[in-house]
N, C-alpha and C positions, 0 to 999 in steps of 0.2 A: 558641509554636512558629511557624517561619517556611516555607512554602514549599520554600526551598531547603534547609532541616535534614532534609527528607521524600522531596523530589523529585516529577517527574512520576508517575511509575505508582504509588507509595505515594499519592499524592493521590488518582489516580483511585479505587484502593481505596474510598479514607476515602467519595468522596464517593458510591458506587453502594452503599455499606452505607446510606447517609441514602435515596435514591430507594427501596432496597428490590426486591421482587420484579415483578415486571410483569404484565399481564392477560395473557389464554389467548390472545387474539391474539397478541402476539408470540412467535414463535421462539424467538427469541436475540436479548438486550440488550449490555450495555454489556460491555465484554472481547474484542471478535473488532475485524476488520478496518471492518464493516459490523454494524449492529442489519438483524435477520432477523422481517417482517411477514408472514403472512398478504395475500394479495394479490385481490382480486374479478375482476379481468380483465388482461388483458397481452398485450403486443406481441412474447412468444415465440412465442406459439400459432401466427401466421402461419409462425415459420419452421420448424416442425413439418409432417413432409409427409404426414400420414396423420391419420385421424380417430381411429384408435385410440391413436394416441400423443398425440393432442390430450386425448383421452377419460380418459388415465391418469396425464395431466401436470398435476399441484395446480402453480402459481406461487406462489414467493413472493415479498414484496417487503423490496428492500436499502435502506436508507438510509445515506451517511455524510457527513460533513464533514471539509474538512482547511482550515485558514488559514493564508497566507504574510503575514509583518510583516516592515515593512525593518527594515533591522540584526539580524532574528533569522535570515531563512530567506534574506536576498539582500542587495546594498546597489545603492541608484542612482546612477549614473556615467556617462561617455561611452559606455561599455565594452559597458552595458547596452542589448537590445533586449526593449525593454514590448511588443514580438509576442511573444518567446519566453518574458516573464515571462508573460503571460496564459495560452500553451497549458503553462509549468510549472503554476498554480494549478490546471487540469483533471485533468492529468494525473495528478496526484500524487491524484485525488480516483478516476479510473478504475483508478487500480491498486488501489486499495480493493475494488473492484466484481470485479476480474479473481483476485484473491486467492480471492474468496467463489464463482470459477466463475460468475458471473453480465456480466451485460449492459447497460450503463448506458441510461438511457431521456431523466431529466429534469433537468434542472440550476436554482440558484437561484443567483446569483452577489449579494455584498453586497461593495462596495467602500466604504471609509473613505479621502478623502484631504484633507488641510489645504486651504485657501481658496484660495491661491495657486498651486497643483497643475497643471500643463499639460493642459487639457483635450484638445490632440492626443495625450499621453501615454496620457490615460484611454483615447482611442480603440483606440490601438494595441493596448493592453490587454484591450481588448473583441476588439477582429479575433484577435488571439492564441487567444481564448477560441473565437470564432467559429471558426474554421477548425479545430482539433479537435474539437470539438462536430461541425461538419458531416460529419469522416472518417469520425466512430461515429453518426453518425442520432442526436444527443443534443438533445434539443427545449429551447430554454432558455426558462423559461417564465416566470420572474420575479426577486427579489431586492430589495435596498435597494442607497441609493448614501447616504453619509450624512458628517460632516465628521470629519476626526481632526484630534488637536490638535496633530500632527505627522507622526509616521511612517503610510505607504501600508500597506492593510492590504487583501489581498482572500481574501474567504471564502466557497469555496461548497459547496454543500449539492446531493450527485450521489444520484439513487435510480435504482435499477437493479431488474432481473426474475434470477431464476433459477428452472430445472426442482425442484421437489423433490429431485429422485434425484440429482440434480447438484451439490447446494448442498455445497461444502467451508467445512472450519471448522479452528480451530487443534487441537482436540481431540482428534480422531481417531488420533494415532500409536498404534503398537501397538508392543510389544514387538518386535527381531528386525529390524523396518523399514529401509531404506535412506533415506537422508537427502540429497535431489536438488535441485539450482540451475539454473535457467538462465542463461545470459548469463554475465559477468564481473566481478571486485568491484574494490574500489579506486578504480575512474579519477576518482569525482569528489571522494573525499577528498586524493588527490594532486594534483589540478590548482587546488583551494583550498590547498592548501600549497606549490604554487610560486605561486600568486600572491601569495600573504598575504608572502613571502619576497624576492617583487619586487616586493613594496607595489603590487600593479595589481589589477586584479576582472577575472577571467574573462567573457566573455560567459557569461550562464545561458541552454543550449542545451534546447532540448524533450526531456526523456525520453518516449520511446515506452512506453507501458504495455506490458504481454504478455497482454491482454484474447483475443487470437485463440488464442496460447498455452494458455492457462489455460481457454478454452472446452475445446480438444480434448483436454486432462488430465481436466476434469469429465467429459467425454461418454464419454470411454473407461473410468469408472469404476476406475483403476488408484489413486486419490489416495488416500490415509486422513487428509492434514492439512496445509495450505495456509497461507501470510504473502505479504505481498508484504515486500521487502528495505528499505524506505527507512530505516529507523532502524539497518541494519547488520548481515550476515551472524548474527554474535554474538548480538545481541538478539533477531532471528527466527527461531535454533534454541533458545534459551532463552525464547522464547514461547511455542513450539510445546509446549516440555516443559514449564511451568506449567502451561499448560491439559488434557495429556495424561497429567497426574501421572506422566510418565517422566523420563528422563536422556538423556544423549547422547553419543558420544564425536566427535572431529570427524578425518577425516584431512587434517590440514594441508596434507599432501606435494599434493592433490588437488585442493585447493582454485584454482579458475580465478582468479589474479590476473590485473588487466589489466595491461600492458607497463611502466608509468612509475610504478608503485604495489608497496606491500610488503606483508607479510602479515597488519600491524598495520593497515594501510588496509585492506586485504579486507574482514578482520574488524571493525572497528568505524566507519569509513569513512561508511558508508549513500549512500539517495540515487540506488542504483543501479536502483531500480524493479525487479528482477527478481522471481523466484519462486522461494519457499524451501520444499518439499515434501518430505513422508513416503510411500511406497511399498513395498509387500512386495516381499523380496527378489528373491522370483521374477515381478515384475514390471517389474522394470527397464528389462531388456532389450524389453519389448512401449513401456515409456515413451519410453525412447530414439529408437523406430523411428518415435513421434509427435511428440515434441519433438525438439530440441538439449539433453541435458540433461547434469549431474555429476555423479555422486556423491561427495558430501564428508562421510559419516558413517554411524553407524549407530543407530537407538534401542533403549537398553539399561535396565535398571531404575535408579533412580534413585538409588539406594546408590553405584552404578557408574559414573554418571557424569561425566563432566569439570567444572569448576568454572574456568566461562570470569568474568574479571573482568567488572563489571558495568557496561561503556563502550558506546558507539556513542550516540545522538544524543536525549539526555534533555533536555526542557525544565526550567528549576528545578533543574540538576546543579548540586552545589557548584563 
């Protein structure tokens, strides 16, 4: 059996059945956004304005990783700015942190690049990192830099704080739920397909996480179940419902495409950083009034629900 006979998420399956179950320190392992630790001290507590909420506030800590490799996640060309690939490798690591309602703190960055490699490249790369790191008070505190036998690979490794009471997870949907997006879908699977069709590469621009966002969702305690978008509208209301052992139905008609994109890019597309959330119904409208938000669905039992094909951005896809 090969990899690609299984695919990404049947892998990860196979391989968290061998790791097994975890000590009583951890939270929440392998399957969410972020692994969820037990924390001794954090850098919430200061922005906590009272002693009594300091007093009732248990931290906990997020861990996650996400790796960009050329020719899988970007390619290098004129076209390309290694500022805006560095703050993509963060970024894509903070929207992890912003999914989970949490906070990013510490960063480890590991970069792999051949011999020959432009060392003002690497730089650029680094400043890219640097300069959102600096927007979030992200302390970067270490990492490896080490040789690849080709392709540029950077990986890093972002831990973050969350309140207890705050922490969202994919699991939480309930029956009844409204099914809410931020932002808009489409724009960057459409703009890889006019490029790929004018044989050119897009600049890869900085996605903004929705970390401020996604703070005032947790805090407002309206959330019952949280993703961020990168792997695709589709696969992050079909994540939402594995983990929630529900269904979903989606209104299409609803769905925020961006302007130059169709509804097959919406839907499986990804990349777009946003936030894919569950809400009681009679919440909404309070969601609304804190975010910019959608509603594009509703959570239904799972008998009932829709049977979206299984695309959007799987490593190991045949």
């Amino acid at each position: 059996m090969r990899v690609k006979d299984i695919g990404e998420f049947k892998l990860i399956e196979r391989l968290a059945k061998i790791i097994g179950k975890p000590s009583k320190r951890v939270v929440l392992g392998i399957g969410d956004d972020c692994a969820v630790l037990q924390a001794q001290s954090s850098k919430l507590k200061a922005q906590n304005k009272s002693r009594d909420q300091r007093s009732k506030s248990q931290t906990l800590l997020l861990i996650t990783t996400d790796t960009l490799i050329e020719a899988v996640h970007f390619r290098l060309n004129r076209q390309l700015s290694f500022f805006n690939l560095g703050q993509k490798a963060l970024a894509v690591n903070i929207s992890d942190i912003a999914a989970m309602g949490g906070w990013p703190t510490y960063a480890l960055v590991t970069i792999g690049a051949h011999k020959n490699f432009s060392v003002e490249a690497l730089e650029e790369i680094y400043r890219g990192i640097k300069s959102l790191a600096k927007k979030y008070k992200i302390d970067l505190v270490g990492g490896d830099t080490v040789r690849s036998p080709k392709e540029l690979i950077i990986s890093i490794t972002l831990l973050g704080e969350v309140e207890k009471q705050n922490l969202l997870t994919r699991s939480g949907a309930k029956l009844g739920d409204s099914i809410l997006v931020t932002g808009e879908f489409g724009g960057p699977a459409a703009d890889k397909y006019k490029t790929q069709n004018s044989k050119l590469e897009t600049n890869l621009k900085s996605e903004i996480p929705k970390l401020k966002t996604a703070r005032k969702l947790a805090k407002a305690g309206l959330v019952t179940a949280m993703i961020d978008s990168s792997d695709g509208l589709a696969r992050s209301v079909s994540e939402i419902c594995k983990a929630s052992k529900v269904g979903a139905t989606i209104f299409f008609d609803q769905v925020p495409i961006a302007k130059r994109a169709t509804l097959n890019q919406a839907l499986y597309g990804g990349e777009e950083y946003e936030l894919v959330f569950t809400a009681p119904a009679r919440a909404v409208k309070q969601a609304q009034k804190i975010v910019k938000c959608t509603v594009v669905g509703q959570v239904v039992k799972k008998s009932q629900g829709i049977n979206l094909p299984k695309e959007g951005f799987e490593h190991f896809a045949k």
